[in-house]
C-alpha positions in Angstrom: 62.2 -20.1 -99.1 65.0 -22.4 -98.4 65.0 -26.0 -97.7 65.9 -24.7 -93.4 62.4 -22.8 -93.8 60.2 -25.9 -94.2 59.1 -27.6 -91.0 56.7 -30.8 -90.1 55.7 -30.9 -86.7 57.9 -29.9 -84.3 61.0 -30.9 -85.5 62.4 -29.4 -88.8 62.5 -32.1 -91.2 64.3 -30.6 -93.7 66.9 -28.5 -91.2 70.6 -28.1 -91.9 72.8 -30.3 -90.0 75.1 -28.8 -86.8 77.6 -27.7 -90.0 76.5 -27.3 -93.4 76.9 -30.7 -95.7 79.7 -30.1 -97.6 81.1 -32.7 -100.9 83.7 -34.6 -100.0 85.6 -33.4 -103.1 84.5 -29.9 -102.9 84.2 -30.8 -106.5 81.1 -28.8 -108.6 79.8 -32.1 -109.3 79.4 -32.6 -105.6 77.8 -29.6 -104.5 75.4 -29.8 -108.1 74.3 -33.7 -106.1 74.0 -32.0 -102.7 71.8 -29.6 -104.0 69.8 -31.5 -106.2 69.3 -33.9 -102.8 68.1 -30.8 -101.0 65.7 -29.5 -103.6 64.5 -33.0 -103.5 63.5 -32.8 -99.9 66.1 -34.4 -98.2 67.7 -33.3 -94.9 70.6 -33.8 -92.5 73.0 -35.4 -95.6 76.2 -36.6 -94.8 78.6 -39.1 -95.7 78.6 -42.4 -93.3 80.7 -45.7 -94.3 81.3 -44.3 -97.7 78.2 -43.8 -98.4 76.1 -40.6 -98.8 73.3 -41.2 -96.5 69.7 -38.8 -95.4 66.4 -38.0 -94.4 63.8 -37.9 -96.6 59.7 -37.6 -95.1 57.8 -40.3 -97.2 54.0 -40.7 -97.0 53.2 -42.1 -93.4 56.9 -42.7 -92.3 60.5 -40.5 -92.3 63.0 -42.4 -94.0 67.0 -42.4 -93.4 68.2 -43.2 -96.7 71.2 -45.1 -97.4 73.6 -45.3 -100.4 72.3 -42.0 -102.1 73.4 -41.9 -105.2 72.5 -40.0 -108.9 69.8 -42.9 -109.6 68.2 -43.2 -106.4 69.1 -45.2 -103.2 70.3 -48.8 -102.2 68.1 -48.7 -99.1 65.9 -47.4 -96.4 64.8 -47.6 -92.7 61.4 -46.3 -92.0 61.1 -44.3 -88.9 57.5 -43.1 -87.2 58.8 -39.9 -86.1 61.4 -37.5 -87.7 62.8 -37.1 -84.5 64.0 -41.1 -83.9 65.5 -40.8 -87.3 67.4 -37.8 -86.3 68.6 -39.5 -83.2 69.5 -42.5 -85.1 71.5 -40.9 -87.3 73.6 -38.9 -85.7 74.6 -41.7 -83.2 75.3 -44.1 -86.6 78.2 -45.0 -88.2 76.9 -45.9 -91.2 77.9 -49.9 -90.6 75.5 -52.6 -89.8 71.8 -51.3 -88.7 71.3 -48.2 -86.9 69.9 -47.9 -83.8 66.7 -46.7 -82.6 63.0 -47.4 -83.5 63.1 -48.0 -86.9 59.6 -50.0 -88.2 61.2 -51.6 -91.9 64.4 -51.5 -93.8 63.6 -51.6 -97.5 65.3 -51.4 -100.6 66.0 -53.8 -103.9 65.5 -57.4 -102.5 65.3 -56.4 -98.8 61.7 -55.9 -96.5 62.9 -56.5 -92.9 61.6 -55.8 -89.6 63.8 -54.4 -86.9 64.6 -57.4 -85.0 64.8 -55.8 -81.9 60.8 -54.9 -81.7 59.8 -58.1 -82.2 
């Protein structure tokens, strides 16, 4: 089975993107981190602002992870539904907040609402 196979719901959460992610390097190193992302469970990677950035379905939420990296990630925004983070992302460029319906953004010394649903 491949990471495309697995769905939640109606929409697959760990789909391939319109094109397949591909290291900005092309380097083995790269594709060794893309994979090791994927086998991890996360979906629609890309680079965005510099940063490598994804989905990844957490407990009661689906997160779009920011500043992916070999030891984790710098932070999060917790969506309700797979597809508002899937909307979100592909209309973000990576700077600022993204858009959309996200509940939290969390990460080392942030926990903040989304201002714009208060």
């Amino acid at each position: 089975m491949t990471p495309s196979d697995v769905t939640r719901g109606k929409t697959p959460l760990l789909a391939r993107t319109r094109s397949e992610p591909r290291a900005a390097s092309g380097r083995s190193t790269d594709r060794a981190f893309l994979a090791m992302l994927a086998h991890n469970g996360y979906s629609h990677v890309r680079q965005l602002g510099g940063k490598w950035v994804g989905l990844l379905r957490f407990n009661f939420t689906v997160g779009l992870v920011v500043g992916l990296d070999g030891g984790g990630y710098d932070r999060r925004y917790c969506f309700e539904f797979a597809e508002d983070a899937i909307q979100s992302l592909d209309a973000w460029d990576g700077h600022d907040h993204p858009g959309g319906p996200w509940i939290k953004c969390k990460g080392a010394g942030i926990d903040l609402l989304n201002p714009s649903l208060s």
